[in-house]
C-alpha positions in Angstrom: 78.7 110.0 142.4 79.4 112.4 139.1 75.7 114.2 139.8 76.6 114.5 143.5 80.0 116.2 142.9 77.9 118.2 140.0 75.6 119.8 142.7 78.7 120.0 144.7 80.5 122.2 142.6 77.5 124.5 141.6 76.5 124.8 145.2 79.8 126.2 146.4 79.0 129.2 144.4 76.0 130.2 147.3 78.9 130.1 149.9 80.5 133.2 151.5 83.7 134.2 150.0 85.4 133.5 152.5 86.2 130.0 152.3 87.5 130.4 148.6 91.0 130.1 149.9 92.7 129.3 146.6 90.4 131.4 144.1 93.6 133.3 143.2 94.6 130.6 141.2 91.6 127.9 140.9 88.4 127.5 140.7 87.9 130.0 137.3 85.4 127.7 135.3 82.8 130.0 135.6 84.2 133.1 134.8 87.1 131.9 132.4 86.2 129.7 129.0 87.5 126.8 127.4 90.2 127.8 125.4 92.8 125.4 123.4 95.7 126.8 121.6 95.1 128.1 118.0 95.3 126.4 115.2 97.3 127.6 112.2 94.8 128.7 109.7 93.7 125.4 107.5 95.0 126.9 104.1 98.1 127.0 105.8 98.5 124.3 107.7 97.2 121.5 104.8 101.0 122.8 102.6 103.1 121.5 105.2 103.8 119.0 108.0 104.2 120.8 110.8 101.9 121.1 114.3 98.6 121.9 113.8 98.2 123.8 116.8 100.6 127.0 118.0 102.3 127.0 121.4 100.0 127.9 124.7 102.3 131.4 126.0 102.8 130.8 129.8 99.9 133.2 130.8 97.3 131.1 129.0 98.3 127.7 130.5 98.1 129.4 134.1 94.4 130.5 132.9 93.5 127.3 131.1 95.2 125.1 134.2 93.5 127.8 136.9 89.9 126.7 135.6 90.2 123.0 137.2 87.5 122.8 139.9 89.7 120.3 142.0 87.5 117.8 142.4 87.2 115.9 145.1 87.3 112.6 143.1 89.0 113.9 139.8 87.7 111.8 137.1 90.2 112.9 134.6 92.6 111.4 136.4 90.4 108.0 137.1 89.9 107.7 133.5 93.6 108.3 132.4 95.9 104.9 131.7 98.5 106.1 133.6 96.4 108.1 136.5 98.4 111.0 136.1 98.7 113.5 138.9 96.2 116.1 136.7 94.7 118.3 139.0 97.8 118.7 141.1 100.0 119.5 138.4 97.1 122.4 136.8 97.2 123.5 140.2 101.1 123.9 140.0 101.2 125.2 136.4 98.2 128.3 137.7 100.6 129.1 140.3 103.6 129.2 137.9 105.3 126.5 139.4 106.3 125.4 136.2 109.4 122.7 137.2 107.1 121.6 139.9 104.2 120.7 137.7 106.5 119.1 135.0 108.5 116.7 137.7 104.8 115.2 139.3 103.7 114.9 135.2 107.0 112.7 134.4 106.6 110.9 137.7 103.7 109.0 136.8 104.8 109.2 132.4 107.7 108.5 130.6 106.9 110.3 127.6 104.2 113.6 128.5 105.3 115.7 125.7 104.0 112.3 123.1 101.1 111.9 125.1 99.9 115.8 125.2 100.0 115.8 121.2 98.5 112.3 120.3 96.7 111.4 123.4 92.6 111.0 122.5 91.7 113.2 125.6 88.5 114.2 124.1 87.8 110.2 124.7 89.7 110.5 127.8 90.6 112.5 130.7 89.3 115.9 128.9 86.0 114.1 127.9 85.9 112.9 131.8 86.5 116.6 133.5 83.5 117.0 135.6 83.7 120.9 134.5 82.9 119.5 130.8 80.3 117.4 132.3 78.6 120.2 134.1 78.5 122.2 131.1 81.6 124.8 131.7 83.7 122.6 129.0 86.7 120.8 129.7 90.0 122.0 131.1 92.3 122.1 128.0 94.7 119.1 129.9 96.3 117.8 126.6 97.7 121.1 126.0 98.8 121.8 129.6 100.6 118.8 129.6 102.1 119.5 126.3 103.1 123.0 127.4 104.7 122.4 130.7 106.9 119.3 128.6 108.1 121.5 126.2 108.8 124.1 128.9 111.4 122.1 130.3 113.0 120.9 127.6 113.5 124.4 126.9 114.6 124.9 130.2 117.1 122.0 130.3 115.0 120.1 133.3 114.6 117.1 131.6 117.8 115.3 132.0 119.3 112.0 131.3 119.3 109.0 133.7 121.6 108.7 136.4 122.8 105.6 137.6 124.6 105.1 140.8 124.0 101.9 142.0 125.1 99.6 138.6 123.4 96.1 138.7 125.6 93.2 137.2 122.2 92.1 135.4 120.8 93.1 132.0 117.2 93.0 130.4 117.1 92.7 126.7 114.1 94.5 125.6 112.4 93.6 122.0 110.7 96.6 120.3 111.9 100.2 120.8 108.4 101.4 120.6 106.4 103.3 123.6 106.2 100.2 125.7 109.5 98.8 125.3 110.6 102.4 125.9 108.9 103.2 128.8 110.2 99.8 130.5 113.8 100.5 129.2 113.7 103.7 131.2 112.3 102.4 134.8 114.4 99.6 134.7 117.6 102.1 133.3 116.6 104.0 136.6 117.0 100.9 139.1 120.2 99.9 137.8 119.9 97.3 135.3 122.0 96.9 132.1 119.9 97.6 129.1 119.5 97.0 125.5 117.0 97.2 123.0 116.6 95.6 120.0 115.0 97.1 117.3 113.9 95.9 113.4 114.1 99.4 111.8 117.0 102.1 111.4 115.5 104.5 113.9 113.9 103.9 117.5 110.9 104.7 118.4 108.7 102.7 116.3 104.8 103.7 115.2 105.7 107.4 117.0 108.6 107.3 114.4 107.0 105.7 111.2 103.5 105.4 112.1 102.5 109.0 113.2 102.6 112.2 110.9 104.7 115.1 111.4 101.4 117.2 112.0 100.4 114.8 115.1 103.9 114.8 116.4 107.3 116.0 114.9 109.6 113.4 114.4 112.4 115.7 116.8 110.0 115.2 119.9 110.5 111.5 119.4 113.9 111.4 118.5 115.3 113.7 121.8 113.5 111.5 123.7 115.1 108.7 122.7 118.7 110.6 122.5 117.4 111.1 126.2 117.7 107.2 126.9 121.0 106.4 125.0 123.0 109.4 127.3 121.6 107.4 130.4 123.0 104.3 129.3 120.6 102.0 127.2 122.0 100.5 124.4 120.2 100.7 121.0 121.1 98.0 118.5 118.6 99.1 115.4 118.4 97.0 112.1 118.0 93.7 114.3 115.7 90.9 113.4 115.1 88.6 116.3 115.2 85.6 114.5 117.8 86.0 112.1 120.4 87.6 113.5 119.2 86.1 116.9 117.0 83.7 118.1 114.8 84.7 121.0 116.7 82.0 123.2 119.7 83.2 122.5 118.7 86.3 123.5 117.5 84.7 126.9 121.1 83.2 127.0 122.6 86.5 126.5 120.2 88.3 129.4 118.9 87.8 132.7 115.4 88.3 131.1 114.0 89.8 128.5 110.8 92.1 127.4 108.8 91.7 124.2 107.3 94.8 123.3 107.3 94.2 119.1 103.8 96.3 118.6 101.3 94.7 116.2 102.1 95.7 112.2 100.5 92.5 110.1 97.6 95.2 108.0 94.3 93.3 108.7 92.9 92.6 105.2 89.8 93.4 103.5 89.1 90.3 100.9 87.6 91.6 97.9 87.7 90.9 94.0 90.1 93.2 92.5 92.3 93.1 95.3 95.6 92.2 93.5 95.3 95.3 91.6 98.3 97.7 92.0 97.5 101.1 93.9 96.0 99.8 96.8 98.3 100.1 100.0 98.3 99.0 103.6 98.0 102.2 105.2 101.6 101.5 106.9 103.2 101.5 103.5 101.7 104.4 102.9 102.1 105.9 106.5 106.3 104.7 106.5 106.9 106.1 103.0 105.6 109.6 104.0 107.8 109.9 107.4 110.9 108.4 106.1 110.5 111.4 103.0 110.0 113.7 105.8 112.9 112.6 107.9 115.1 112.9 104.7 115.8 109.2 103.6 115.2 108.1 99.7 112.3 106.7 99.5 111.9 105.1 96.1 108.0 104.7 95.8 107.7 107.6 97.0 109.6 109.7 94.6 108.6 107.1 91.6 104.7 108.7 92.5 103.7 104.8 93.5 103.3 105.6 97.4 102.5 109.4 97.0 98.9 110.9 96.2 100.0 113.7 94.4 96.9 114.8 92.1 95.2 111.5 92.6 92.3 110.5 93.4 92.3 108.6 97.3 90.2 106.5 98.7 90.9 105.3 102.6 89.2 102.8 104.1 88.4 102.6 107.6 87.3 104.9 110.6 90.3 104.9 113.3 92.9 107.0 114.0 95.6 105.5 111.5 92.9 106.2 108.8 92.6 109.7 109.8 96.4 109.8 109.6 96.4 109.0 106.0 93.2 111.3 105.2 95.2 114.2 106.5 98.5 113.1 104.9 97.1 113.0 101.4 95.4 116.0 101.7 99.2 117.4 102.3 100.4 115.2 99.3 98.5 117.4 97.2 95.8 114.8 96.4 93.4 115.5 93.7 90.5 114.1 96.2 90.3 112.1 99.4 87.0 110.3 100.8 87.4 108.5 103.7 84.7 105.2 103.3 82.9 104.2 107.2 80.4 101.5 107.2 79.1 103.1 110.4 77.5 106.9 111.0 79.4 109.3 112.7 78.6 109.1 116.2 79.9 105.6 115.9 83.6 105.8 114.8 86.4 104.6 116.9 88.3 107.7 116.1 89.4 111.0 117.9 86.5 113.1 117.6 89.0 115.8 117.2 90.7 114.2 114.5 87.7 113.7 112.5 86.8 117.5 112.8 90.6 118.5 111.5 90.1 116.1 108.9 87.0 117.6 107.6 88.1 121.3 108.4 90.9 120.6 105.6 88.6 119.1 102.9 88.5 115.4 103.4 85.1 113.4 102.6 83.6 111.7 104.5 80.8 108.8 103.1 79.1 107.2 106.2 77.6 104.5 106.4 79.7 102.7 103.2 81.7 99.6 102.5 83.8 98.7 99.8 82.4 95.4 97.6 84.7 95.6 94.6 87.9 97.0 93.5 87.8 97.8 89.6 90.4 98.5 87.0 92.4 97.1 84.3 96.1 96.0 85.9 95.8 99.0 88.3 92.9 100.4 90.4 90.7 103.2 88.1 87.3 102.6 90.7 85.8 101.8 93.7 82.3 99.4 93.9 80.7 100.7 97.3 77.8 99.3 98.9 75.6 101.6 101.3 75.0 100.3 104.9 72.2 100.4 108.0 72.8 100.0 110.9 71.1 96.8 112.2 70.4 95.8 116.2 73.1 95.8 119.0 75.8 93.0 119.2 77.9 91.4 121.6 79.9 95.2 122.2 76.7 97.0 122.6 77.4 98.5 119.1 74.5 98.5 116.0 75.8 96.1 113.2 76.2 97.2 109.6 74.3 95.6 107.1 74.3 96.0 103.5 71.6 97.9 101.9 70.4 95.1 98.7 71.1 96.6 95.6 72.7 100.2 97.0 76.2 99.8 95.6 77.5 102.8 93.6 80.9 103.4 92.1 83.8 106.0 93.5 86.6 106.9 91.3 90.0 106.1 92.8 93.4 106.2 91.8 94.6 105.1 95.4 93.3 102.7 97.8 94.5 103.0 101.5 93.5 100.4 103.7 93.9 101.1 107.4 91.4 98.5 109.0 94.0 97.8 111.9 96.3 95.6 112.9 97.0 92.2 113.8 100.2 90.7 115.2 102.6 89.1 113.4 103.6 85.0 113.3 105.8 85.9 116.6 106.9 81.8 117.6 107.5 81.0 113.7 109.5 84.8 113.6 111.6 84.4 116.6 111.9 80.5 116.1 110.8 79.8 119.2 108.0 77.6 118.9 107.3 77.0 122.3 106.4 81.1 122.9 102.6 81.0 123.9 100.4 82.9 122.2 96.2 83.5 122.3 93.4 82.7 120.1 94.4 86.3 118.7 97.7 85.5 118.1 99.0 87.8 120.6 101.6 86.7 123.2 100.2 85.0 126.3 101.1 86.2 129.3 100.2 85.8 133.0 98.1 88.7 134.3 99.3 90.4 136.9 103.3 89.4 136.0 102.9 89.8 132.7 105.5 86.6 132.2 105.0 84.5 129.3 105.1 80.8 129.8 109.4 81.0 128.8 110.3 81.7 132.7 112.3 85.2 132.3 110.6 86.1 129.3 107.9 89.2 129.5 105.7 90.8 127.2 103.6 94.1 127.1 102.2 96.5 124.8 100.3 95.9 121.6 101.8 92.5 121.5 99.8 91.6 124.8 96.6 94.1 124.3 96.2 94.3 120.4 96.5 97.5 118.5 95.7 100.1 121.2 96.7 103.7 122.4 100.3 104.9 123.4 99.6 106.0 126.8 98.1 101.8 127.4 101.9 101.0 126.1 103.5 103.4 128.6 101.4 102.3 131.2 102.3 98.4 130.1 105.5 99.2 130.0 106.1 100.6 133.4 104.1 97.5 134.8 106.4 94.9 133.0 109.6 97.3 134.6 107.6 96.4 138.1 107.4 92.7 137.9 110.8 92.4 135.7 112.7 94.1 138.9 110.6 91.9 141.0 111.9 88.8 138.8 115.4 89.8 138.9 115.7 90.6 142.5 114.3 87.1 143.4 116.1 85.4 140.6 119.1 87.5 142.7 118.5 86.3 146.5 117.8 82.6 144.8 121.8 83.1 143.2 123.2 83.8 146.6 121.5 81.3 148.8 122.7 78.7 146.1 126.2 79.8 146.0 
């Protein structure tokens, strides 16, 4: 199908003119480039925080969104979590239709201004354009979306929930991370009484404490959640399901309730040396960095422990969250930062584009490498790496690492980051509720298409559900666990009345 619509799209270049109805505003791959906003220049950009990339000015989105072919079977769309609306809302934004294109991208997405920044298009819809397949590189759709967002903000479209049928039933929702804020909203929107529960001081969860300011400013996440709390939804932060409630007290308290907790527990790498002080979950190291930025005291932080100021870092791992801390030392002033991979580069889970910003502002990278040892007397002074090669296929269709016999080497380090992912926490033993289901995995079991757990009333979606994953699957889990909640409810409803 993608060669057909290839030849397609060439072949209607041999056609009269005539039928090019909408050339106006589409159809300018050939003529116009790929073009994504600026970046700030790197010298810049590596002193502070802020956005990497400058604003698109409104003439450049119409020309970037103007170069969508409008494919017949648009596979950015096919291979976007939440099938957004793309080409119809680059068609919108070419023609200027601006508050048009914004309401069809927050139909289908709760949070488009999040997902424009952080959003791995390059593995997604972007890296699925058929233009970018037939060689006339991508449509810039991360930056279109992020543009038309911001628009109306700035134009005061985006406005708080408005309920006007009230339902005299409530949803307590676990988690005020992507998931459990996308659900909060859609249900919010149908009527229902909500209230989130939260662990930490602020909502919004790893967008909040997890992501740098230079991925996404911390004021993005915060109006949006300001957003929810003028529409009605309750935020009661600083609460530990568990100890200051029980999850069946919870389900006392509501008519049913979402958990949408993320995954936190740092996976661990056992080595010997590990006990040694400097090495960090890259969380720790991630938290202390936003909460400094957001103003708190953060004592770690300002003691040197958690900061690598003129140190020598080491982070281990090749995902996202690791390129988050590459990138954050490098603003911490660090003396050095390598980034260890035990696969090559072709292989790494994370954004291409990441990788490339990362090594544009003087991060290391050693392929191919795995930590064997951690060295050091009390504290951390080296590294003991061994080299890798990659070995045949396994199960995921992905070479295996093996060590190299008698390769290892030793790496200075004053810091060790470890960002090897996450697993979920001890959720029955936390919430003392035993009798919560959970997988092989340890992530809650649920039923697949209700997305129920095996407590009637009691949902789950998100990271919890999927394991550590992207934002836009936690949106798009969300909005199905609003679904079959308001499905749950309205039975749960009729069943009331025919009883009573």
């Amino acid at each position: 199908m993608t060669y057909l619509m290839l030849y397609l799209i060439k072949s209607l270049y041999s056609l009269p003119k005539i039928i090019f109805f909408m050339t106006d505003k589409m159809l300018k791959f050939v003529k116009i480039g790929q073009q994504t906003p600026p970046k700030r220049e790197v010298d810049q950009r590596k002193k502070d925080f802020n956005e990497i990339y400058d604003e698109y000015i409104n003439e450049k989105a119409k020309e970037q969104s103007s170069r969508c072919s409008q494919c017949g079977v648009p596979f950015c769309q096919v291979h976007c979590p939440l099938s957004n609306n793309i080409p119809d809302w680059l068609k919108l934004t070419a023609e200027g239709r601006l508050k048009e294109a914004y309401e069809l991208s927050q139909s289908t997405n709760n949070m488009p201004e999040v997902c424009g920044r952080i959003c791995p298009q390059d593995r997604l819809c972007e890296g699925n354009c058929v233009i970018e397949q037939s060689g006339h590189g991508t449509v810039t759709i991360g930056s279109v979306e992020k543009y038309i967002t911001d628009n109306a903000w700035e134009q005061g479209w985006v406005k708080p929930i408005e309920v006007t049928n009230e339902k005299n039933q409530s949803v307590g929702i676990i988690g005020a991370g992507p998931a459990g804020l996308a659900a909060a909203e859609q249900l919010r929107k149908n009527g229902y009484k909500i209230t989130i529960y939260d662990r930490y001081d602020r909502a919004g969860g790893l967008l909040i404490y997890g992501i740098p300011n230079f991925k996404l400013e911390k004021e993005i996440v915060e109006r949006r959640t300001k957003l929810l709390k003028d529409g009605g939804i309750e935020f009661i932060q600083n609460f530990e399901v568990g100890k200051d409630a029980s999850l069946e007290q919870l389900r006392k308290k509501h008519d049913a309730v979402l958990i949408a907790t993320g995954v936190y527990k740092a996976r661990e790498v056992n080595l010997p040396g590990n006990d040694l002080d400097n090495i960090f979950p890259a969380m720790d190291f991630l938290t202390a960095s936003n909460k400094k930025g957001l103003g708190d005291d953060v004592e770690l932080f300002d003691k040197g422990i958690l900061n690598a100021e003129g140190k020598d870092v080491v982070v281990i791992g090749g995902g996202d969250t690791a390129m988050d801390c590459v990138r954050t030392s490098v603003r911490q002033k660090a003396k050095s930062v390598k980034c260890l991979y035990r696969r090559d580069k072709e292989n790494m889970p994370g954004s291409a584009r990441e990788v490339a910003n990362a090594e544009e502002e003087g991060v290391e990278f050693v392929w191919l490498s795995s930590p064997k040892e951690f060295k050091g007397t009390n504290k951390l002074e080296n590294l003991i790496v061994d080299q890798i090669k990659l070995g045949e296929p396994d199960e995921t269709g992905r070479r295996k690492p093996e060590v190299q016999e008698g390769s290892s080497y030793e790496i200075k380090a004053d810091m060790v980051i470890k960002a090897l992912g996450f697993d979920p926490e001890d959720l029955p033993n936390l919430f003392d509720s035993n009798e919560l289901q959970v997988t092989k995995w340890g992530t809650i079991k649920t039923d697949f298409d209700t997305m129920e757990t095996n407590l009637s009333g009691v949902f789950a979606a998100g990271d919890i559900v999927r394991g550590a994953s992207l934002v836009v699957w936690a949106i798009k889990d969300g909005r199905g666990a609003a679904d079959s909640i308001k499905n749950y409810l309205e039975t749960k409803s009729k069943n009331e009345k025919k009883v009573a």
